[in-house]
C-alpha atoms as an extended CHARMM CRD file, in Angstrom:
* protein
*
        72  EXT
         1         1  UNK       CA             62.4440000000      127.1090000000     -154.1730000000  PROA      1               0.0000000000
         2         2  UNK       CA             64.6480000000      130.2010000000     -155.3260000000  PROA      2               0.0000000000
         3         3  UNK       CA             66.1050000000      132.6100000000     -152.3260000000  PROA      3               0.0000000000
         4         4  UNK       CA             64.5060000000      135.7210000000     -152.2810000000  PROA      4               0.0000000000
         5         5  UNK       CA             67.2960000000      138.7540000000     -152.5130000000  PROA      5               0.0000000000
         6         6  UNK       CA             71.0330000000      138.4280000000     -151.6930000000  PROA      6               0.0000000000
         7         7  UNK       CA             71.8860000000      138.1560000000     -148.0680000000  PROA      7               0.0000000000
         8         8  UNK       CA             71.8080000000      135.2910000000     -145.2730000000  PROA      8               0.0000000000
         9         9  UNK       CA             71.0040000000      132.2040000000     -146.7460000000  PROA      9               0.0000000000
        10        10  UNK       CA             67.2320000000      130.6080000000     -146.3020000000  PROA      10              0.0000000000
        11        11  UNK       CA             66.4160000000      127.2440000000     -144.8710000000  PROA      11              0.0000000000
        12        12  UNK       CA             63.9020000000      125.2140000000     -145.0800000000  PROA      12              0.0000000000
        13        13  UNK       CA             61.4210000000      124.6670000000     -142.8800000000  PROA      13              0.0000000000
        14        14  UNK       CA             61.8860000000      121.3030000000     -141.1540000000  PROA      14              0.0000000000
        15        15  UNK       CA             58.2220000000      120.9790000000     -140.0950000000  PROA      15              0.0000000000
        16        16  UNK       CA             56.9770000000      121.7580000000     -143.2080000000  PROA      16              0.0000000000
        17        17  UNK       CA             59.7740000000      119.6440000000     -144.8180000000  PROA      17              0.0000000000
        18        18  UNK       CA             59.0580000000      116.5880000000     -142.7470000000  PROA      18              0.0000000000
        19        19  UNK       CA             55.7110000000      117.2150000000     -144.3670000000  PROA      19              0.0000000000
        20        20  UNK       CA             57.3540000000      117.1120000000     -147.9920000000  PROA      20              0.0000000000
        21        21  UNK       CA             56.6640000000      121.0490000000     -148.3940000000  PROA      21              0.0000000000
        22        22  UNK       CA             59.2900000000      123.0610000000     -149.8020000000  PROA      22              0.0000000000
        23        23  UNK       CA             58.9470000000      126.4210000000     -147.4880000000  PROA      23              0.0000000000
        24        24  UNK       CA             61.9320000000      128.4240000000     -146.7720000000  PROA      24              0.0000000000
        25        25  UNK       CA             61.7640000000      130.7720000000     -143.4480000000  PROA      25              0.0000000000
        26        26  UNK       CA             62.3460000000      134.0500000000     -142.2220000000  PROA      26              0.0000000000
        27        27  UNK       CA             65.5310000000      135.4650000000     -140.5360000000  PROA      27              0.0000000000
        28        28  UNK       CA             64.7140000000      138.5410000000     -137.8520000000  PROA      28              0.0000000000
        29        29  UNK       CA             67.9640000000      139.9900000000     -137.6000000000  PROA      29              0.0000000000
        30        30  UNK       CA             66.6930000000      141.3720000000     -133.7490000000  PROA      30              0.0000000000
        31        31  UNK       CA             66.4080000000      137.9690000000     -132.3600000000  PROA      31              0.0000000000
        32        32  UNK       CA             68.3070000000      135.7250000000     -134.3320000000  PROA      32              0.0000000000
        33        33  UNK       CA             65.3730000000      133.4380000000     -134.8540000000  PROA      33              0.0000000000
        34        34  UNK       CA             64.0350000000      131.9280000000     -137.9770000000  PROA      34              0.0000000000
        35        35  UNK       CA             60.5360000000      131.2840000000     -138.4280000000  PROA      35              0.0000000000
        36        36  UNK       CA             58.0530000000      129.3230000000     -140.9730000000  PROA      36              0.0000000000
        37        37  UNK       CA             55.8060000000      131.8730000000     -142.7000000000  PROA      37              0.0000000000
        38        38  UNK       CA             53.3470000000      128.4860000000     -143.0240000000  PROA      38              0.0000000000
        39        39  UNK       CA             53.5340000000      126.8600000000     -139.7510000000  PROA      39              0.0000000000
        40        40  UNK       CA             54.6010000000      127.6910000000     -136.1770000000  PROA      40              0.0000000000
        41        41  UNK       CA             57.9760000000      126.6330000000     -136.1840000000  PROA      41              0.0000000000
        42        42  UNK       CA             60.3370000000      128.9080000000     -134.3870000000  PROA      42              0.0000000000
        43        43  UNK       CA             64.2110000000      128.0460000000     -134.1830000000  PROA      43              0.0000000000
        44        44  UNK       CA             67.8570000000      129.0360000000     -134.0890000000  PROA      44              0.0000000000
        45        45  UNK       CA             70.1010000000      128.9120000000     -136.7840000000  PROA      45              0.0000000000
        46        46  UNK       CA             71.5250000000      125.8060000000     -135.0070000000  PROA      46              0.0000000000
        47        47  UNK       CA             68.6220000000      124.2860000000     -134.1770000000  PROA      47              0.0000000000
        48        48  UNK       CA             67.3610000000      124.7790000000     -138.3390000000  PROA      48              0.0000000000
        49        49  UNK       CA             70.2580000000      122.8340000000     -139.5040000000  PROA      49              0.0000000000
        50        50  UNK       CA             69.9560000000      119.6720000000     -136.6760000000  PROA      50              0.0000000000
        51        51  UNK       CA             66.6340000000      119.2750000000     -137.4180000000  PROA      51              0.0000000000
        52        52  UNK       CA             66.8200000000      119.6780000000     -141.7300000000  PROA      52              0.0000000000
        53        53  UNK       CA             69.9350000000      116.8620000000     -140.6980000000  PROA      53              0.0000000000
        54        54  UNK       CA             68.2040000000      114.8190000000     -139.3360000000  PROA      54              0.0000000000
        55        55  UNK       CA             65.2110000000      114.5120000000     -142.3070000000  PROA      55              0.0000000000
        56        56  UNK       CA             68.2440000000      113.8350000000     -145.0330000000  PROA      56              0.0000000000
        57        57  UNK       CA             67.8230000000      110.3720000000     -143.8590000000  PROA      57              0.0000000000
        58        58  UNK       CA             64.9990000000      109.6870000000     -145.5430000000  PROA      58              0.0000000000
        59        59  UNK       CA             66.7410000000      111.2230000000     -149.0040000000  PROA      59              0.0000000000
        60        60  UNK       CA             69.7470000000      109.3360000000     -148.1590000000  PROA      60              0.0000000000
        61        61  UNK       CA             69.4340000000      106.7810000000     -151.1530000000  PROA      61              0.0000000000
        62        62  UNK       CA             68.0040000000      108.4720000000     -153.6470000000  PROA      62              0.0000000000
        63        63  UNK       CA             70.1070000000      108.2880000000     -156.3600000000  PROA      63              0.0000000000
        64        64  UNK       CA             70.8720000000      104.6190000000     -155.5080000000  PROA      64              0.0000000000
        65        65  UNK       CA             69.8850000000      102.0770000000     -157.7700000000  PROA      65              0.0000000000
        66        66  UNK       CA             68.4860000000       98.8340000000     -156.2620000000  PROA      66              0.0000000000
        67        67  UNK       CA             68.3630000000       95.5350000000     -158.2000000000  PROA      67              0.0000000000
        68        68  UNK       CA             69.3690000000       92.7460000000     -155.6010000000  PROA      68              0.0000000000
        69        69  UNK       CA             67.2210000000       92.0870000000     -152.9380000000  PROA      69              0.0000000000
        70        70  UNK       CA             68.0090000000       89.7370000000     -150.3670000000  PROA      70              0.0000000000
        71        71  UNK       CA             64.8560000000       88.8200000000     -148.2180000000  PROA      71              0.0000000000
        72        72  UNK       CA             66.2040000000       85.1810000000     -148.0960000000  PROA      72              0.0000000000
């Protein structure tokens, strides 16, 4: 999904994310909070990134090719 203007960069949602949907959230420069403009999700900058860390596992092989399996 394309950022919107110049400025602070967007993340993801990581609710909606977990959820496979692409949703980037709002910054309120007040608070300091980002929030989902789909779901509830409320957060810190540092809470955004641990979470959106912590779903790259399931992304983590991708672009890894398997042909050997070893089941044996």
């Amino acid at each position: 999904m394309a950022q919107l203007g110049k400025g602070k960069l967007n993340y993801r949602c990581p609710s909606c994310f977990l959820r496979d949907l692409d949703i980037d959230m709002f910054y309120n420069k007040e608070t300091g909070i980002y929030s989902c403009i789909r779901c509830q999700y409320r957060g810190t900058e540092e809470d955004v990134l641990e979470k959106n860390e912590m779903i790259r596992f399931r992304y983590k092989a991708m672009h890894q090719r398997f042909d050997k399996f070893d089941f044996d």
